[in-house]
N, C-alpha and C positions, 0 to 999 in steps of 0.2 A: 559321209554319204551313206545312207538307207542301205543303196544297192550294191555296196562297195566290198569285195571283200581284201584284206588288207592280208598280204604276205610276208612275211619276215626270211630273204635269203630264196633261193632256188633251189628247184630242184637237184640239177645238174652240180650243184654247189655240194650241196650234201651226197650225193653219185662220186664226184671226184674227192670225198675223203676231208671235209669241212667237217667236220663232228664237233666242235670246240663252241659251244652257248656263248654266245654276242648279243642276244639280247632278252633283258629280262623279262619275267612273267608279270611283270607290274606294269611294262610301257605295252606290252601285248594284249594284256586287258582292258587299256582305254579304248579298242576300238573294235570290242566285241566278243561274246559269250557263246560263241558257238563255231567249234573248229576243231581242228587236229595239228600235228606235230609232233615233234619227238624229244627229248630232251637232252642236257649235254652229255658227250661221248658216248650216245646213243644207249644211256643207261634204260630208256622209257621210251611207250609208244604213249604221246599226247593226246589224249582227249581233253574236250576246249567242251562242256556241257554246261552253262554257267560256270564250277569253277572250273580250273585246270588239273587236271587229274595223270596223273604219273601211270602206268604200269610197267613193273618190270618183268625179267629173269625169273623171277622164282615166285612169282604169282599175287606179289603184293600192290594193291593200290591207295594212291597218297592224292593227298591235298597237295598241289605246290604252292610256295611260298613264293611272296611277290620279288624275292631278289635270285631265284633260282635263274640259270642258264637258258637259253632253247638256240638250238644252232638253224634249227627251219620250224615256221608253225605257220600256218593261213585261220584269221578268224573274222569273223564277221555278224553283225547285229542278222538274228531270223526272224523273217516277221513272213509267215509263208504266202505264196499267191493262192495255193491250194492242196487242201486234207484229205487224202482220198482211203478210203477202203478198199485194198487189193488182196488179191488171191492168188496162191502158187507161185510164189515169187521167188527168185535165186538171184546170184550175181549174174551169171549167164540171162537172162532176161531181162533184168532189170530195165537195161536202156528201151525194148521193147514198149514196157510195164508205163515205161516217164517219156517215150516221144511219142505215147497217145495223146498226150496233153498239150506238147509244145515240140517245136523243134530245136533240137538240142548240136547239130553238130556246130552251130557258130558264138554259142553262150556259153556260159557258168553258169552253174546251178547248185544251189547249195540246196543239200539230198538229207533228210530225215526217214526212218526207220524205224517203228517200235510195235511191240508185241512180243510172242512165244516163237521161237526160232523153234524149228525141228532140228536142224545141226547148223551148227557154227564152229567156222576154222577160224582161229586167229594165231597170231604169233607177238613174241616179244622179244624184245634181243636183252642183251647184257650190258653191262657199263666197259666200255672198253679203255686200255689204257694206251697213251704216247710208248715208241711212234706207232700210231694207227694203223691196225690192218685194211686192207682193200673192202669195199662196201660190202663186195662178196662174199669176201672171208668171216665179215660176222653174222652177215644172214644163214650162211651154211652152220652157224652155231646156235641157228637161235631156238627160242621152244615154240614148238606150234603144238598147239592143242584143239581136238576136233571133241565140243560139248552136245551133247544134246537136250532139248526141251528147255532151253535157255529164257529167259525174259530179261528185255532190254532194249538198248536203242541202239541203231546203227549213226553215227554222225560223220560225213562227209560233204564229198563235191564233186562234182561233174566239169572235167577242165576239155576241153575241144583241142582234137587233134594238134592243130599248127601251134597248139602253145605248150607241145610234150619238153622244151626245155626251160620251161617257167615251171612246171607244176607236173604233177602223175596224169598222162593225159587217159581220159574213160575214167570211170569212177574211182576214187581212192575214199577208202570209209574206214574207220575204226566204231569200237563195239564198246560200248558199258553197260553192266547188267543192272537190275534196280537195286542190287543191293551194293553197289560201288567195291565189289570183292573181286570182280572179272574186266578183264577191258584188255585191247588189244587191236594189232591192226588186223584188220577182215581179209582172207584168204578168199573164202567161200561161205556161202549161208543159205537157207531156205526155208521156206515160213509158207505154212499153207494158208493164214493168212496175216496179214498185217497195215499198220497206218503207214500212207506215204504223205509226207508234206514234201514240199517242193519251192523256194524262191527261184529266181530268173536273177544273176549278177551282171549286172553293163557295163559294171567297172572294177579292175581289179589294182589297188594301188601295192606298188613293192618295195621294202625296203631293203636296202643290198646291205651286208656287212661292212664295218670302214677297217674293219684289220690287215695289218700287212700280208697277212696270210693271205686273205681271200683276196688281194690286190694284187699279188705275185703267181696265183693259181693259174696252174691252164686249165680252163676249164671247157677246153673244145674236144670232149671224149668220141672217140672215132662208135666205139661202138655203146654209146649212151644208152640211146633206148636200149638195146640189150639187156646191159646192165642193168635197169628201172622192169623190163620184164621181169627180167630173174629174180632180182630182189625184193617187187612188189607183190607178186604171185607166188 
């Protein structure tokens, strides 16, 4: 489906300490070239740009290979409803900036990004090893770095409140620059000016892990969203 964006795994799943890649970069690609995720033991923040694009820890970005890991990724075909030129744009306005167009609190929307950033925060975590720390404990290690006069694309999605345990609900974007040397998941940004494209998704298909592990999970985190604040901001 067009409209469809395809999930691999939940949010909440990777929140409770799922970090272990169940499914590969080869069966994630048949169902679309534009998306995010992370890759296994949260060595990488995923960008899904045509290819699949790794960043880590210590500022490298790779190609992945179609038998690599991903413990969560959402991707889906872009064919945008609309291109727009905008001005003074941040995260903090964003939503603003995309419900002049459409109303967003009951949709998905897969969110495009590009131009010269004036600053960009992103962050990247490290490859973690068994048995796993708390999701917490590796965001409080990760590297965030704030660039300026960057050029690049923001690639995400706009998921709606009632489905913050399916997905990051309000925007979740990562970054790759044009020369595929920076990437990472998006903190904060701001662009005095930039292209917004924008799809509308009607459908989101998910695919849940079949491991014993994520069959035995409890996965009912009393303070979830919390934890999804903390770790994705």
């Amino acid at each position: 489906m067009k409209k469809a964006i395809v999930q691999f795994s939940t949010i909440n799943a990777l929140m409770a300490g799922l970090f272990d890649g169940v499914f590969s970069v080869g069966e994630a690609k048949k169902y679309g070239d534009f998306g995010l995720g992370c890759s296994h033991a949260l060595a990488g923040e995923v960008i899904v740009d045509h290819d699949f694009l790794e960043a880590d820890g210590d500022k490298a970005v790779k190609v992945m290979g179609d038998n690599e890991l991903l413990p969560f990724v959402q991707v889906t075909t872009f064919q945008p409803d609309k291109v727009v030129d905008i001005t003074d744009v941040c995260k903090s306005n964003l939503y603003a900036h995309l419900a002049h167009y459409l109303p967003l609190d009951n949709v998905f929307v897969a969110v495009r990004i590009s131009g010269q950033f004036d600053e960009l925060k992103i962050r990247r975590p490290f490859a973690q090893h068994k048995p796993y720390p708390s999701v917490v404990k590796v965001f409080e290690q990760q590297v965030v770095d704030t660039v300026e006069k960057v050029t690049g694309t923001l690639i995400g999605f706009w998921t709606p409140e009632f489905f913050k345990e399916l997905s990051v609900a309000g925007f979740h974007l990562h970054f790759i620059d044009t020369t595929r040397k920076l990437g990472g998941h998006v903190i904060d940004f701001s662009a005095s000016n930039a292209e917004l494209a924008y799809e509308c998704k009607q459908s989101v298909q998910i695919a849940l892990p079949e491991s014993e592990e994520y069959l035995r999970k409890n996965l009912k985190m009393d303070d979830l969203n919390k934890v999804i604040k903390q770790v994705e901001n």
